[in-house]
N, CA, C and O atoms as CSV, one atom per row, in Angstrom:
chain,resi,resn,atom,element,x,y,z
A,1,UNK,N,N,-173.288,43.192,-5.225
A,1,UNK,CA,C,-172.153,43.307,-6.117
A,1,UNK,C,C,-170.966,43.889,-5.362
A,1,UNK,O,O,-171.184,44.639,-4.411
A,2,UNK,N,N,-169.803,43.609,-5.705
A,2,UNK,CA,C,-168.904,44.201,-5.389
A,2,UNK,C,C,-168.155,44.978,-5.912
A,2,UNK,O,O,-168.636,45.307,-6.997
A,3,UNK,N,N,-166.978,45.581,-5.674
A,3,UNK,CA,C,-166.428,46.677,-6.625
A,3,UNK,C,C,-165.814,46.598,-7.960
A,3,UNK,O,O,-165.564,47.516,-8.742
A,4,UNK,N,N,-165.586,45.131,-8.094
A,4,UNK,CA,C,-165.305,44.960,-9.550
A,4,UNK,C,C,-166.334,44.382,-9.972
A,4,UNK,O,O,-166.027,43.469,-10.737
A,5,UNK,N,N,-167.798,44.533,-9.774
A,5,UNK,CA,C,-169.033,44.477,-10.583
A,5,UNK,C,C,-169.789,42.901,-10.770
A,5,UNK,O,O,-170.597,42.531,-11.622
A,6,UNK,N,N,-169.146,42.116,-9.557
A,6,UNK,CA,C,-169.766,40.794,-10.032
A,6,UNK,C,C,-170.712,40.746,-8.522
A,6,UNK,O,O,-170.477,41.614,-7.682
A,7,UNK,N,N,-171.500,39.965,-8.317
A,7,UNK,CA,C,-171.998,39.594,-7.764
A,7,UNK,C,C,-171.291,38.922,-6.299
A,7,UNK,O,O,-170.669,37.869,-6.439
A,8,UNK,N,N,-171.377,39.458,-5.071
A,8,UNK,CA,C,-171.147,39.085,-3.848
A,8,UNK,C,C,-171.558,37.879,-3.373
A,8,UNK,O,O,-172.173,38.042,-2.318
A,9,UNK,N,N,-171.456,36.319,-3.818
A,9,UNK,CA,C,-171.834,35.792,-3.312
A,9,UNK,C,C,-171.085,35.068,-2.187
A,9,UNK,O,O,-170.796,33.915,-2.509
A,10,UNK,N,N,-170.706,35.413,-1.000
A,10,UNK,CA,C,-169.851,35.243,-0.326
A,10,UNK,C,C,-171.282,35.146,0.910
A,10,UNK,O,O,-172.321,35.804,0.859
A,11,UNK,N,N,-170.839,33.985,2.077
A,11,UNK,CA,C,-171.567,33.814,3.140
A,11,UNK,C,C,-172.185,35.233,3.704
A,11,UNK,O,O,-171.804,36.363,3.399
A,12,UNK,N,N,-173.164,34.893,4.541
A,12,UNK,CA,C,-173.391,35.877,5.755
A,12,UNK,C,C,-172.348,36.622,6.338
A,12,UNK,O,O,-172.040,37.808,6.448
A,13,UNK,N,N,-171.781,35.198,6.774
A,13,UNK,CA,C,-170.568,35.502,7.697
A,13,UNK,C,C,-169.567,36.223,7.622
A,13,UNK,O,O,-169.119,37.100,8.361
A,14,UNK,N,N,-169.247,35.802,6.691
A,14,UNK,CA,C,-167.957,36.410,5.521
A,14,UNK,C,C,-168.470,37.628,5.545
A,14,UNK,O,O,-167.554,38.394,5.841
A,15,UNK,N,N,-169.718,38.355,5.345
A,15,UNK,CA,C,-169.727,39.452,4.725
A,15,UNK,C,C,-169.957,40.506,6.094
A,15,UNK,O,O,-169.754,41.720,6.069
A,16,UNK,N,N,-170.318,39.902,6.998
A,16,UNK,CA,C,-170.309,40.431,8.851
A,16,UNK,C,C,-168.595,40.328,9.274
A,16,UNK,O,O,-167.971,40.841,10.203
A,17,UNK,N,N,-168.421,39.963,8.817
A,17,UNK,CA,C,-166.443,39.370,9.505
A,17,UNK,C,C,-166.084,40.897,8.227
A,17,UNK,O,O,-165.525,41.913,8.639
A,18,UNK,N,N,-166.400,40.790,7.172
A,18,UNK,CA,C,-165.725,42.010,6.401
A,18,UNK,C,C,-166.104,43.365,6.896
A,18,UNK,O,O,-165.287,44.215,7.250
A,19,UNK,N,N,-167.492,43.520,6.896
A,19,UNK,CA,C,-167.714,44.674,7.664
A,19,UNK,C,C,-167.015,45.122,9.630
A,19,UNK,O,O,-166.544,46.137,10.143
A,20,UNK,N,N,-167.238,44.111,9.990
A,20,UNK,CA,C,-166.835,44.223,11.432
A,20,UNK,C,C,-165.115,45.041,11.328
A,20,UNK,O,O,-164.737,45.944,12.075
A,21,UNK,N,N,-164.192,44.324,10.043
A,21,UNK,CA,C,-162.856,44.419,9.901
A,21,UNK,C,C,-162.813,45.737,9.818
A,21,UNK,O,O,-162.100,46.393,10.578
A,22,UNK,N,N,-163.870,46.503,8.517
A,22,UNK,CA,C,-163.899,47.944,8.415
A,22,UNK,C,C,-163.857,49.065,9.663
A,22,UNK,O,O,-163.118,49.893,10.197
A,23,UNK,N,N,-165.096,48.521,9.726
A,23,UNK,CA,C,-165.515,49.008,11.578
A,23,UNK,C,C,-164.650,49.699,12.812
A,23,UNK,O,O,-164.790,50.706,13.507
A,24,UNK,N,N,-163.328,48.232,12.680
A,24,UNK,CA,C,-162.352,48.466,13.408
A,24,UNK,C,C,-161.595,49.167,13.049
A,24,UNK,O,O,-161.147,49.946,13.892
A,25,UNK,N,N,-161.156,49.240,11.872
A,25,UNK,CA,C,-159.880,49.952,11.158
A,25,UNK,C,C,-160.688,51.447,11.493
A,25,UNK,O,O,-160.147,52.288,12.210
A,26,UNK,N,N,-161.769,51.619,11.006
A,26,UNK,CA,C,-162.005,53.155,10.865
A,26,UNK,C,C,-161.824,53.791,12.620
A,26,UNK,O,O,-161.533,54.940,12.954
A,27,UNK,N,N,-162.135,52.499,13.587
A,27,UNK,CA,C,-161.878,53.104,15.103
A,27,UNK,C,C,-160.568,53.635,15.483
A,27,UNK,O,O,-160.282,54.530,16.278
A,28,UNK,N,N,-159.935,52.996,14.846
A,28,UNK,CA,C,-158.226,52.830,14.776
A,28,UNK,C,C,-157.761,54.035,13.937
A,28,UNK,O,O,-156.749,54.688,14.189
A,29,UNK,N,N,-158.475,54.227,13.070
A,29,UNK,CA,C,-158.305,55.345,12.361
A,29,UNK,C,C,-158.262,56.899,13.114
A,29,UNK,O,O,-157.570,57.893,12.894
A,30,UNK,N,N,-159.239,56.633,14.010
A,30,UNK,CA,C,-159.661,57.874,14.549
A,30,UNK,C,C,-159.484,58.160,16.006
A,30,UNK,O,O,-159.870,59.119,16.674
A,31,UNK,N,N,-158.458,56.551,16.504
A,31,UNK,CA,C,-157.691,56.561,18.059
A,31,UNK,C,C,-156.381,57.149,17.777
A,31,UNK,O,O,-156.076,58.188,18.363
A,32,UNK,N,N,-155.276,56.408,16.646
A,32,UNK,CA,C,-154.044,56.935,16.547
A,32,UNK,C,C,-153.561,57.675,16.386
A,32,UNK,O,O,-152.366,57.800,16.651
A,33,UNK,N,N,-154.510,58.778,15.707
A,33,UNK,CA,C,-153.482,59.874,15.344
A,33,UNK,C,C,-153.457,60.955,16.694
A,33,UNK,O,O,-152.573,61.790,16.887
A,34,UNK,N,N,-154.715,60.710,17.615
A,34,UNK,CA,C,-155.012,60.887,18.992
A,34,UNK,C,C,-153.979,60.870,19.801
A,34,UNK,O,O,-153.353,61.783,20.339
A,35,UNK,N,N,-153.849,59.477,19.834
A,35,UNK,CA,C,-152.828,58.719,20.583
A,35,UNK,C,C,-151.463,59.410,20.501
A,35,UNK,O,O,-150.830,59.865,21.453
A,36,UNK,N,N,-151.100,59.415,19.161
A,36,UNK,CA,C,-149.599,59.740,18.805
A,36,UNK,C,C,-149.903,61.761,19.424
A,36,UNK,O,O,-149.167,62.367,20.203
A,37,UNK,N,N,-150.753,62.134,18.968
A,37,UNK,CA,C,-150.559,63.632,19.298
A,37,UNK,C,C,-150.099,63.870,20.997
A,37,UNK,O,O,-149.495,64.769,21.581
A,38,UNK,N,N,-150.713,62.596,21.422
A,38,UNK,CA,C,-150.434,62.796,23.035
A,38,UNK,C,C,-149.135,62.276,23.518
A,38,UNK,O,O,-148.639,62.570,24.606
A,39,UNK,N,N,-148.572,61.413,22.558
A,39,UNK,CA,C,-146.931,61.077,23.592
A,39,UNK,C,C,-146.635,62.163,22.747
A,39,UNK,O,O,-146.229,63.126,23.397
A,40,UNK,N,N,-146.693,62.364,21.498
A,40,UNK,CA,C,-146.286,63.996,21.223
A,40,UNK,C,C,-145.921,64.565,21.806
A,40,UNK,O,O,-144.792,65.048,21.710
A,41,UNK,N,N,-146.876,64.801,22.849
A,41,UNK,CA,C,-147.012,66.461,23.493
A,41,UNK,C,C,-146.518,65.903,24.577
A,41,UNK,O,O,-146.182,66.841,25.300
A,42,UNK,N,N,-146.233,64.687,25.213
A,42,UNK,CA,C,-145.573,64.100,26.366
A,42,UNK,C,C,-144.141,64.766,25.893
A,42,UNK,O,O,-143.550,65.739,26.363
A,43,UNK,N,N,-143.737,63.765,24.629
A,43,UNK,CA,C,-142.203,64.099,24.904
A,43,UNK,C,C,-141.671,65.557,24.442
A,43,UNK,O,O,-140.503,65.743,24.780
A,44,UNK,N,N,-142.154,66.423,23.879
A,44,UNK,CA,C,-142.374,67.667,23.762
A,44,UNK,C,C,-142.401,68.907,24.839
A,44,UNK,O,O,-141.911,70.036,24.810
A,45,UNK,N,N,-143.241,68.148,25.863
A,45,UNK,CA,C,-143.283,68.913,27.108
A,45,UNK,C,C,-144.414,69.716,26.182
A,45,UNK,O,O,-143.662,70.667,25.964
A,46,UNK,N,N,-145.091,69.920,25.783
A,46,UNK,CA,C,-145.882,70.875,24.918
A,46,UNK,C,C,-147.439,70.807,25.733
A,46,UNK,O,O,-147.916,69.775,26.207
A,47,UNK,N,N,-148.160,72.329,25.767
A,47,UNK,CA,C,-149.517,71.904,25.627
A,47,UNK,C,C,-150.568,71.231,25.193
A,47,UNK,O,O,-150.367,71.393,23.990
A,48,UNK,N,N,-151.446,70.658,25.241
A,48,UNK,CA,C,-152.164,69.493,24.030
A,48,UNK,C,C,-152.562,70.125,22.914
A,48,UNK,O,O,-153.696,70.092,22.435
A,49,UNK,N,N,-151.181,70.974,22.307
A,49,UNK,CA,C,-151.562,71.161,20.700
A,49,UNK,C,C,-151.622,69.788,20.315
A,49,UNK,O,O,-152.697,69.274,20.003
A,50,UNK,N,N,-150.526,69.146,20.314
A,50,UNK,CA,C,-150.516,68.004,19.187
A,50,UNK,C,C,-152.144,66.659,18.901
A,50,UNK,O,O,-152.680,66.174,17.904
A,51,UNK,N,N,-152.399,66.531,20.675
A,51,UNK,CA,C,-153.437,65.955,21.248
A,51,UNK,C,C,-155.054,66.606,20.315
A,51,UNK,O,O,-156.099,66.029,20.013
A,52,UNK,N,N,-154.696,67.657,20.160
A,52,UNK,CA,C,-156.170,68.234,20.032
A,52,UNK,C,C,-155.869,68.135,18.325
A,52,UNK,O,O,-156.943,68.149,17.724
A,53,UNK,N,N,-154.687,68.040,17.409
A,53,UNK,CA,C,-154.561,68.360,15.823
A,53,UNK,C,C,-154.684,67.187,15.461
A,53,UNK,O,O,-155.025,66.927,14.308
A,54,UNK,N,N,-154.321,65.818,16.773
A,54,UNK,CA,C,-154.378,64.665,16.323
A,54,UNK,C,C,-155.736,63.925,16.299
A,54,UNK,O,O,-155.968,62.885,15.683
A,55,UNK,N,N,-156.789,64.786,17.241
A,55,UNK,CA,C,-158.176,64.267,17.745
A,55,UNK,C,C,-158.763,64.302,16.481
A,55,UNK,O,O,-159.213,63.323,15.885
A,56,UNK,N,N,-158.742,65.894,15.938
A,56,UNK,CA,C,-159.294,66.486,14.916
A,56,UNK,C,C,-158.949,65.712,13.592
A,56,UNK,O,O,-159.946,65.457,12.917
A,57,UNK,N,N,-157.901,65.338,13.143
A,57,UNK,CA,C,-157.352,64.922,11.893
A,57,UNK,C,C,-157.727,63.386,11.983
A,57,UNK,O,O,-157.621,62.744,10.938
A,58,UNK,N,N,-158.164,62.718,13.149
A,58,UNK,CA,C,-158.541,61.031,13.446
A,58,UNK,C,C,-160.136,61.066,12.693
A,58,UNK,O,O,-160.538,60.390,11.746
A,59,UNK,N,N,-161.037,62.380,13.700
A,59,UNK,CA,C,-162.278,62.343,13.693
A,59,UNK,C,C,-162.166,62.778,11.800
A,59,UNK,O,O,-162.610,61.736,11.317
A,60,UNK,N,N,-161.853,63.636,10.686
A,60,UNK,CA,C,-161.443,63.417,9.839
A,60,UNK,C,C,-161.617,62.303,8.824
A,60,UNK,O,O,-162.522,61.846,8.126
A,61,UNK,N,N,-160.336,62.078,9.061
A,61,UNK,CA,C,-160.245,60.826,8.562
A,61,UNK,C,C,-160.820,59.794,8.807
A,61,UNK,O,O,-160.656,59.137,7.779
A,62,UNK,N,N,-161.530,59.062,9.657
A,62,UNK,CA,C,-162.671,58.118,10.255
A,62,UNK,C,C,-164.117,58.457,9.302
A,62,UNK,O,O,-164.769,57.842,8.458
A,63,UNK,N,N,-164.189,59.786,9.959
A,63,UNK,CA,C,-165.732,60.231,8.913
A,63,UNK,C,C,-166.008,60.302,7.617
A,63,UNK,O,O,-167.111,60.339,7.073
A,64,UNK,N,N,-164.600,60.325,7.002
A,64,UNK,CA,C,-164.276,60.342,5.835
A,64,UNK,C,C,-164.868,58.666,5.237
A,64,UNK,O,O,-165.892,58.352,4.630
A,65,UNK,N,N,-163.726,57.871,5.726
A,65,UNK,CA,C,-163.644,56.713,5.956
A,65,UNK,C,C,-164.782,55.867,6.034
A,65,UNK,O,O,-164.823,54.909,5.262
A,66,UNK,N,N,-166.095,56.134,7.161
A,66,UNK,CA,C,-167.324,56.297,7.431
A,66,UNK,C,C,-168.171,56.326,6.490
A,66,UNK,O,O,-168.931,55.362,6.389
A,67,UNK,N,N,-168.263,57.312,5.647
A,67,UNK,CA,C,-168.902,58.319,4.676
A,67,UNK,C,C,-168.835,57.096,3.610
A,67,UNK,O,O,-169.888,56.690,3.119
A,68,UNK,N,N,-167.917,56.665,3.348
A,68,UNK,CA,C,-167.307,55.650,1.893
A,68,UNK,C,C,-167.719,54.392,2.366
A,68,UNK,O,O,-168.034,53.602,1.476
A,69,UNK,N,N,-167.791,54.047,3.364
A,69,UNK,CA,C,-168.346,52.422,3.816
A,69,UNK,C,C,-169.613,52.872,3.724
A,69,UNK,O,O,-170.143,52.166,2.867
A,70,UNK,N,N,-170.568,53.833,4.224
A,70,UNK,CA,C,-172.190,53.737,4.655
A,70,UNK,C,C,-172.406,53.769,2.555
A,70,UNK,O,O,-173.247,52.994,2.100
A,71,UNK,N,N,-171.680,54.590,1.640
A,71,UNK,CA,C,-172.248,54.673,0.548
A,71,UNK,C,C,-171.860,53.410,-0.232
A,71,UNK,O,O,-172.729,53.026,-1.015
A,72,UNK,N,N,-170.729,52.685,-0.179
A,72,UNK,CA,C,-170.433,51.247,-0.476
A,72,UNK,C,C,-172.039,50.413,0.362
A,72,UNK,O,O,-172.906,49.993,-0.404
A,73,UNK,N,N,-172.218,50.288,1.709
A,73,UNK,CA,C,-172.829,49.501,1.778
A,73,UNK,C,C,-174.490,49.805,1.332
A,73,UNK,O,O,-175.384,48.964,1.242
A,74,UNK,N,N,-174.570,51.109,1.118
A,74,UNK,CA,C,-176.307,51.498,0.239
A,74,UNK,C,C,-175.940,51.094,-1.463
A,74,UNK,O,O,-176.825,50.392,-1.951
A,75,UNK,N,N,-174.987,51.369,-2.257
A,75,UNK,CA,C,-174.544,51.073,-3.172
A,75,UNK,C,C,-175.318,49.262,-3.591
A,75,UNK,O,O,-176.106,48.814,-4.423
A,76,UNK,N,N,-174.285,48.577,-2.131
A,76,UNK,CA,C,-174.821,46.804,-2.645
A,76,UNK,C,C,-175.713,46.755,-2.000
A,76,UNK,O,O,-176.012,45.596,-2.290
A,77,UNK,N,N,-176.802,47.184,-0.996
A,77,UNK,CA,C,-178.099,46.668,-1.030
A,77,UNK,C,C,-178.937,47.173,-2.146
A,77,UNK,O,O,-179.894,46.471,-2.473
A,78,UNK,N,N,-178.751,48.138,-2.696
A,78,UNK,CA,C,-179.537,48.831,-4.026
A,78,UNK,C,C,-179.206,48.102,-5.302
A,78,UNK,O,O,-179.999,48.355,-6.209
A,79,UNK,N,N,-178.217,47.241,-5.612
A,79,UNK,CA,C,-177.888,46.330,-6.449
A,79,UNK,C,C,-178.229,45.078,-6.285
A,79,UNK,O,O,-178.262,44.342,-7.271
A,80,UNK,N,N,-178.660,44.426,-4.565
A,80,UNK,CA,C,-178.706,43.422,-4.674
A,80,UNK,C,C,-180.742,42.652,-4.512
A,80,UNK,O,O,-181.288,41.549,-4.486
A,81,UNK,N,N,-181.132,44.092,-4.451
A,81,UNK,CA,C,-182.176,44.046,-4.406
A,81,UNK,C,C,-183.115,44.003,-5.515
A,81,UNK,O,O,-184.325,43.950,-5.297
């Protein structure tokens, strides 16, 4: 099932291509704010405060992120079983 309660009948594929999409976003989730803390602290001239608030707030938000896909995807195998 899916989140508006009907039945997933959507390919294999489709449903590996949706997850894979998640996957990425949540990596992305938890590179950028990384990323940005470090030209941060480039153009700042700063110590890696920004680097280390941005690591922390990625890993965060990712696990967060994480947390809501692993219980979405126990959610529809427990429904579809």
């Amino acid at each position: 099932m899916n989140s508006s309660g009907t039945p997933d009948d959507r390919s294999n594929l489709a449903k590996a291509m949706n997850l894979a999409s998640q996957i990425t976003t949540i990596s992305l989730m938890a590179i950028a704010p990384a990323a940005g803390g470090y030209y941060l602290d480039q153009y700042a001239g700063t110590i890696p405060l920004f680097l280390i608030v941005g690591t922390l707030l990625g890993m965060a938000i990712s696990g967060w992120q994480l947390v809501k896909l692993v219980g979405q995807i126990q959610q529809d195998d427990s429904t579809s079983g």
